[in-house]
N, C-alpha and C positions, 0 to 999 in steps of 0.2 A: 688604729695604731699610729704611735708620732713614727717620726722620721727615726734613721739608725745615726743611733749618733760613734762618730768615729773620733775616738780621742789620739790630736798628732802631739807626738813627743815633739816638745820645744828645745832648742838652742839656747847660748846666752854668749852675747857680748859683751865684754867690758868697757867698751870705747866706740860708742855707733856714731863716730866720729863728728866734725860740726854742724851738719843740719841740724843732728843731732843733742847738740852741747856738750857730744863726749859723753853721754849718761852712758850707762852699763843696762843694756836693754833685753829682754827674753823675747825672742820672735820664733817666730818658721817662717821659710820661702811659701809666698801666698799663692805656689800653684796647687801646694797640697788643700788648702782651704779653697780655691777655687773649685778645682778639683772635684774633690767631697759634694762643694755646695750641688754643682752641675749636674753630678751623677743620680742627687734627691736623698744625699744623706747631710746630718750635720754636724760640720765639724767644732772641737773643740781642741783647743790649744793647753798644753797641758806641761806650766813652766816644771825645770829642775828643782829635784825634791830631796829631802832625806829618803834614803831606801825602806822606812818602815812607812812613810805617807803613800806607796804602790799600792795596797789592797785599796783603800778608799779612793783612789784613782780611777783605778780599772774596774772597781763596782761600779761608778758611774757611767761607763761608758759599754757602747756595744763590739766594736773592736779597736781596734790598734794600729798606729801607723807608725813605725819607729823611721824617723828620716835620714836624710846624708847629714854630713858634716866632719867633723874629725875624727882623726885616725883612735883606733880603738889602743886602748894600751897593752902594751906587747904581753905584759905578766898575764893576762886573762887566758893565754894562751902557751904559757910556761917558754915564752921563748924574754932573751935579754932584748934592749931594742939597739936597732943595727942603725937607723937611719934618725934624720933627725925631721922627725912627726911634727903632727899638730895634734894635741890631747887636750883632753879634758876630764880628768879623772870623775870629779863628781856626776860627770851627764852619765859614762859610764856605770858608776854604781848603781843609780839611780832608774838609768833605761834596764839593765840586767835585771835589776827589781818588779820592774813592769812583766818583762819577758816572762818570769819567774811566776808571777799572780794572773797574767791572760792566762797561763796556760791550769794555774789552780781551779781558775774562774769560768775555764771551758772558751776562753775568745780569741776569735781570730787574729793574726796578726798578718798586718803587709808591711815590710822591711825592704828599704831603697837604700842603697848603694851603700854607706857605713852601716847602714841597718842592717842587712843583709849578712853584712860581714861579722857584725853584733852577734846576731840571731846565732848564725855559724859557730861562733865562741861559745856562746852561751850552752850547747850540745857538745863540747867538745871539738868540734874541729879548730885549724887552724888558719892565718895565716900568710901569704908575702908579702911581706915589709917593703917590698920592692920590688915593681915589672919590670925597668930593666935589661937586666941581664936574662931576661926570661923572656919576651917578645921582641919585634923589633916594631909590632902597632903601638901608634901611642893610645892609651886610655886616659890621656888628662888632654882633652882636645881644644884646651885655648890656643891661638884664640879663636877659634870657627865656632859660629854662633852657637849657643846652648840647644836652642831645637832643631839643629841641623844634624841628622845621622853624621856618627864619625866609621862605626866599622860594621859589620857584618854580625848575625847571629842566626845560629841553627838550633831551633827549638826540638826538644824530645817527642819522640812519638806519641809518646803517654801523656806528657804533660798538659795541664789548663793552656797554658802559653799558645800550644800547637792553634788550637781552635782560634785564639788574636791575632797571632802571630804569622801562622803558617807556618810552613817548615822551614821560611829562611826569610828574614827581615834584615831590618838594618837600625843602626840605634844609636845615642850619642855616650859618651865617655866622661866622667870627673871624675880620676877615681889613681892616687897612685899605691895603692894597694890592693889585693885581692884573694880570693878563697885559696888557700892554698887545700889542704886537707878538707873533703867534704863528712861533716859528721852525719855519724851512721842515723840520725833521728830523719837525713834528707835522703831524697833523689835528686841528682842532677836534673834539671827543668832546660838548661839553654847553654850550650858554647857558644864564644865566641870563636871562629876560625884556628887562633893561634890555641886555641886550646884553653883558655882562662873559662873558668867556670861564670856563667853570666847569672844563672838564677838556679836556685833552689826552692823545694816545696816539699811539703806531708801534707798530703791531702785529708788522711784521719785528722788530723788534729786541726788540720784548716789554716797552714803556715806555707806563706809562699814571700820570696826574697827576689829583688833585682837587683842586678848593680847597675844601670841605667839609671837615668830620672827620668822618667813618664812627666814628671811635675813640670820639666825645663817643656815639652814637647805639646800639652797635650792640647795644645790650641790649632798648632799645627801639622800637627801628626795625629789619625782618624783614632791608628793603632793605640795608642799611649792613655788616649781619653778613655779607651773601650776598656785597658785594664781598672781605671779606675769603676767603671760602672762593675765589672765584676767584682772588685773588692766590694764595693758600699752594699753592692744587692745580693753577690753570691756568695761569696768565700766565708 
């Protein structure tokens, strides 16, 4: 059998500034293809699409990595928007579309911090436009390095997490939104102390969600690497 190949939903910039010559570029952050690679599966990078090219996407691939980046649009979740985001409406169509067809196509999906929040929408839940008025930890931890734990988290008893994680880890933060409403397709997988929902998961269907980045960490954090060997070999 070849390797499992994990296809990572792509970003796209308009201006990847002058090393770059200003082009309009389609990347991911190359921890998630490190990542991948390390774990013994392979990745593939999978630019912004019309929402009808998702089935022949996701038939290529064996699961799904939907990744961070910008805030998800408020309407997916019937609220106005309160704050002033960063969107991107088509990556939205387009990943919802994936979400949509893994789950026709019976495949797994792993979702990191907007993904996550993605995923969440996608079942119906909702949610805050703004932590805030709502903790007094920050979750957007610049500027303290990306792989340096910013807060705390207490994984579920039931959860896959428990077994990485143990019942109390620590983990890093980019993120100024977060689950508000958990839709009933999840279980809670992980708080964070203040009470902000950190991970969700349905183990039937093989969907697990962080708002962390594993990806910023996983070179030096043992924990961060180990989830990705469970996506590529278990989930």
């Amino acid at each position: 059998m070849g390797r499992v190949v994990v296809g990572i939903a792509a970003n796209e910039s308009l201006d990847a500034g002058e090393n770059l010559h200003h082009l309009s570029i389609t990347y991911t952050p190359s921890g998630y293809v490190e990542a991948v690679q390390q774990a013994g599966g392979l990745p593939m990078v999978m630019p912004i699409d019309s929402a009808d090219m998702a089935k022949e996407y996701v038939s290529r691939i064996d699961k799904l990595i939907l990744a961070g980046g910008q805030d998800v649009s408020p309407h997916y979740y019937k609220q106005t928007q309160s704050v002033q985001g960063s969107y991107l409406e088509k990556r939205d169509q387009f990943e919802l579309a994936l979400m949509d067809e893994a789950l026709k196509q019976g495949k797994p999906v792993f979702a990191v911090c907007r993904g996550m929040q993605l995923m969440n929408v996608f079942f119906g839940g909702d949610l805050k436009q703004e932590l805030h008025s709502y903790t007094e930890i920050a979750h957007m931890q610049n500027p303290i390095p990306k792989e340096q734990p910013a807060h705390g988290l207490v994984t579920k008893e039931t959860s896959i997490l428990r077994s990485i994680y143990g019942e109390q880890a620590e983990v890093n933060s980019f993120h100024n939104q977060g689950v508000n409403r958990v839709a009933s397709e999840f279980k809670e997988a992980a708080l964070c102390p203040d009470g902000l929902v950190e991970a969700i998961e349905n183990k039937t269907r093989r969907l697990l969600g962080v708002q962390w980045h594993p990806d910023f960490a996983f070179t030096t954090q043992p924990k961060e690497m180990e989830v990705f060997d469970y996506v590529v070999n278990a989930l």
